[in-house]
N, C-alpha and C positions, 0 to 999 in steps of 0.2 A: 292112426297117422298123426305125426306132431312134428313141428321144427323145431331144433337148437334155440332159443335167445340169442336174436341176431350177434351179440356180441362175443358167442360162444359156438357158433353156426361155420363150419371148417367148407362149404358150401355152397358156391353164388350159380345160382341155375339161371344162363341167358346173359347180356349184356356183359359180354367179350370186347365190344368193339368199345365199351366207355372203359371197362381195364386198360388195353392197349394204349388206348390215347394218354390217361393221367401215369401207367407204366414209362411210356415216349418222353411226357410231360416230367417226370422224375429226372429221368437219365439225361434230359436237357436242362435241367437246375432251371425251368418257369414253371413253377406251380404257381399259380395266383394262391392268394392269400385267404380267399374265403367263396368256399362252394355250397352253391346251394342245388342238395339232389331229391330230385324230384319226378314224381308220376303217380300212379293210381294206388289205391290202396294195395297191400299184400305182393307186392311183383319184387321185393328184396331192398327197398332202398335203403333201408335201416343195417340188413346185413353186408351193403355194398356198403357205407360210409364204415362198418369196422374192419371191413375186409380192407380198408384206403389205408383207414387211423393202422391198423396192424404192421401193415406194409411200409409205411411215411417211419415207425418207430424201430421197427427191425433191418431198415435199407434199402437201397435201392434194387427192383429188381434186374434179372438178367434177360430174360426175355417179355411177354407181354401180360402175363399173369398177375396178378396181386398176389396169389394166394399165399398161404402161411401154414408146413404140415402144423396139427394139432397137438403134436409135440414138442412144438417151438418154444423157447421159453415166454417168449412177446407173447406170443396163441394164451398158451396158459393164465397166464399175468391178465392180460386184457379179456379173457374169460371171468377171471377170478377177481374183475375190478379194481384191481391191486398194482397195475401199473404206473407210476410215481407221476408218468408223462403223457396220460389220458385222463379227459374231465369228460362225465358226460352228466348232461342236462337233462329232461323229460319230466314228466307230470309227475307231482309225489304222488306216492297212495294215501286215501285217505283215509285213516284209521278209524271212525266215529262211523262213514258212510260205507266203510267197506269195499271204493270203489277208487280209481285213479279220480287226482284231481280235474275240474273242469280247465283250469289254466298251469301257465307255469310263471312263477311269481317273480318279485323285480330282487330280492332276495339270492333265489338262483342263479341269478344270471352276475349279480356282483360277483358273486364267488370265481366269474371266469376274469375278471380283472386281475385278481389277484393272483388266479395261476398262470397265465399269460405272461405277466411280468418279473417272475421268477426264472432263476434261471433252471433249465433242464434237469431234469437229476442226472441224465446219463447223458448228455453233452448234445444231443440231437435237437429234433422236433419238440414242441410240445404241442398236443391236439386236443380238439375241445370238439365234441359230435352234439350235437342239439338236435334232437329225436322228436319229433312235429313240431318247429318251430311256429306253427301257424297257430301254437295254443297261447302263445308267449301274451302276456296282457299289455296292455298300455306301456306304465311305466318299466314291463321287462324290455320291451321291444326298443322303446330311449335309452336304457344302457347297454343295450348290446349294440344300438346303430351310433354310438361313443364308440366302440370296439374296434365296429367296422372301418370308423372315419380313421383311428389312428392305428394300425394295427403293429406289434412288436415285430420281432427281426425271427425267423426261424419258427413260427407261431402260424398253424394252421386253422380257422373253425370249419367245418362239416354241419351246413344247416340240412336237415332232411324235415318233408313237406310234403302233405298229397294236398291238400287243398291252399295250392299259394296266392287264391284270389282273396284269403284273407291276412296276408301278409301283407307290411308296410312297403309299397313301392321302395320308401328310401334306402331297406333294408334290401330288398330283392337286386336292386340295380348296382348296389355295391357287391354282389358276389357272382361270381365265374356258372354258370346256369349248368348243371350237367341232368340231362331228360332222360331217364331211364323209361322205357315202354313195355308193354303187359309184351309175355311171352308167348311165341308160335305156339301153332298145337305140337310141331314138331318137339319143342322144349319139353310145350308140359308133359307130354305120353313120357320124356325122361323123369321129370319128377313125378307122377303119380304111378311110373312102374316102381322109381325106387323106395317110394315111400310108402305104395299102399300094394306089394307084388301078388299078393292073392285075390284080390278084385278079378269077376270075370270079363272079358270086353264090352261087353256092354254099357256095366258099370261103369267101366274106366271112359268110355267114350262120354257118357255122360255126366258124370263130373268134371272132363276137361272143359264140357260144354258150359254149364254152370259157372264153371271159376273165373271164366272172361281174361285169361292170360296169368293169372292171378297165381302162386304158390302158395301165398299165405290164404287166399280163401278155397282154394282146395284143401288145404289141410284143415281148416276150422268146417269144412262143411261135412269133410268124411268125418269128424269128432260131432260132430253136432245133428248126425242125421240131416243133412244136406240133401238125399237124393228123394227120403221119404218129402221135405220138405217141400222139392222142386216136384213133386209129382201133385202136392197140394196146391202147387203155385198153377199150374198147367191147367187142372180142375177148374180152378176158380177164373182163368180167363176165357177158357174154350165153353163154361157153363152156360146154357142161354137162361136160365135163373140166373145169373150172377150177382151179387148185390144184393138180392133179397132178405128178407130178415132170416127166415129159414134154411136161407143157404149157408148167411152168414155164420148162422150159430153152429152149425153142420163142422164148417171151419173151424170157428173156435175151440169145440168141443175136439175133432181130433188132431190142435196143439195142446191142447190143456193147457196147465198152467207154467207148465215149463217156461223158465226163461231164456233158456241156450235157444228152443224150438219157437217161442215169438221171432224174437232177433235173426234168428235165418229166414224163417216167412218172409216175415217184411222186410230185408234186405233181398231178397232173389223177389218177391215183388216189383219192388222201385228199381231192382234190374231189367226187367223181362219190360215194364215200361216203358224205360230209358229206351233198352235196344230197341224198342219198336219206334217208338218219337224216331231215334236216331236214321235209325232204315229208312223208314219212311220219310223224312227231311230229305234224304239222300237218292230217293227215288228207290230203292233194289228190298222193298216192305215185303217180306211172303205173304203166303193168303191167308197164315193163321194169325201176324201182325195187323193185319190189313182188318179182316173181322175182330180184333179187338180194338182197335180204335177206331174204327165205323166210320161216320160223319163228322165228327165234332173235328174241330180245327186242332192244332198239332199244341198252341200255348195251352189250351185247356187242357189238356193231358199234361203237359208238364207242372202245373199248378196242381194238379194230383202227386201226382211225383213228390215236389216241395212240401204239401201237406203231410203228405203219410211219414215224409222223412221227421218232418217236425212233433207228429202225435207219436214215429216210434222212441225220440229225443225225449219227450216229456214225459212218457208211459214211463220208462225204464230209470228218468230222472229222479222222479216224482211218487216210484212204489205204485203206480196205478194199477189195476185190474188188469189186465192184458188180455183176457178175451172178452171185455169191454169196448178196448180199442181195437181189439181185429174186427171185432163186430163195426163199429166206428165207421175205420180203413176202407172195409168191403162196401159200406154203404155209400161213399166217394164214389167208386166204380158204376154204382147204378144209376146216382145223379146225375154221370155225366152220358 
């Protein structure tokens, strides 16, 4: 199971009713000048803002759709990053670490001065998509909020962001907010029929479970052994060993040293946490959330949560041992 590169992804599964509105918003000549789309990891944001930029460059639509068939020649072009009148932004790779940069540098972000103030190659729009802006550093984040304060005539940005509590207020309140939210199960059973159709029901009900609305971590989790990994996460809360050294290492041993199989662990971990923090904040905790958080107060679990987020940051930063830190991780859970 795998998805298109949002910007080659002919595909927006859920969030119709934020097409309709910026479709409405086209054919009434007010688009504000700078959007910032945003929500949870994996639910499309990234293929919503090209499904926008594709749309804003090819015309206006006729009814509430963005979409763009994949023969279009815009589709193509903005596939093929070859489009004269799209700029997009996001973390370089890093060539030496092997991995996407930690930020996105003040570097980048001039470049979009300079295409903004050009004229259009083909007389329209010119769009500029910034792809987590929430990584943008210091000095990127001061010249892009110069951008925002003066912005050209016919000149759209597309800031996309799942964690905008690290974004500059100055920046966030100069653009038009569009919220996109994790998808029904009704959606996902359409994405994970069409994307994984030999899965038997079970399976499939199980990974819609896992994904938490998600398209993009449904499909990293079918790639990633997602459900062997959710069956270890399940173990390890329901265990009345849990935490123990022996248990721990039990764990360790069958993630081995995989890195795709850490990185799903401890993300469907600090999930199955959250949901439970969260239910139970909420009052409606089942009895297998309810006997994994026990006695201890609701912040003390979240301080777990924060931690393990931070050792799987460092682990995966840093080349560490990774069943070191599972072992780690599990011993948090017995502390508390």
């Amino acid at each position: 199971m795998s998805l298109p590169e949002p910007r080659a992804n002919p595909e927006l599964f859920g969030h119709a009713a934020a097409e309709a509105m910026l479709a409405d918003a086209m054919r009434a000549g007010r688009l504000h000048h700078a959007w910032l789309i945003t929500g949870p990891e994996g639910i499309g944001k990234a293929t919503f803002a090209f499904r926008f930029a594709r749309r804003l460059l090819a015309g206006v639509p006729a009814g509430n759709s963005l979409a763009l068939a994949p023969d279009h020649p815009t589709f193509r072009r903005v596939a093929a990053s070859s489009h004269a009148d799209l700029l997009t932004v996001e973390r370089a790779w890093d060539e030496k670490r092997k991995r996407l940069r930690g930020e996105i540098i003040v570097e980048h972000v001039r470049a979009v001065s300079g295409f903004l103030h050009r004229t259009a190659a083909e007389g329209g729009w010119r769009v500029v998509v910034i792809d987590g802006c929430e990584n943008l550093n210091r000095n990127a984040s001061n010249a892009l909020l110069k951008m925002l304060e003066e912005p050209p005539p016919r000149a759209i940005l597309l800031l996309v962001a799942s964690a905008t509590g690290s974004l500059p207020p100055t920046i966030a309140s100069r653009c038009r907010r569009l919220m996109l939210a994790p998808l029904d199960d009704a959606a996902m059973q359409l994405v994970v029929r069409q994307l994984l159709p030999d899965i038997d029901d079970a399976a499939r009900a199980r990974l819609i479970a896992i994904a938490d609305g998600s398209p993009g971590r449904a499909a990293m989790l079918a790639q990633a052994g997602g459900l062997g990994a959710a069956d270890l996460v399940d173990k390890v809360l329901t265990a009345p060993d849990r935490g123990t050294v022996l248990h721990a290492h039990a764990i360790a041993d069958a993630l081995g040293r995989d890195d795709t199989a850490f990185a799903t662990f401890m993300t469907l971990l600090r999930a199955a946490i959250a949901a439970a923090v969260r239910d139970a904040a909420a009052g409606r905790a089942d009895p297998d959330q309810t006997r994994l958080l026990g006695t201890r107060p609701l912040d003390a679990w979240v301080e777990v949560w924060e931690t393990l987020g931070q050792l799987q940051d460092h682990t995966e930063g840093a080349y560490l041992d990774k069943r070191q830190a599972v072992v780690t991780g599990l011993a948090l859970l017995r502390a508390i």
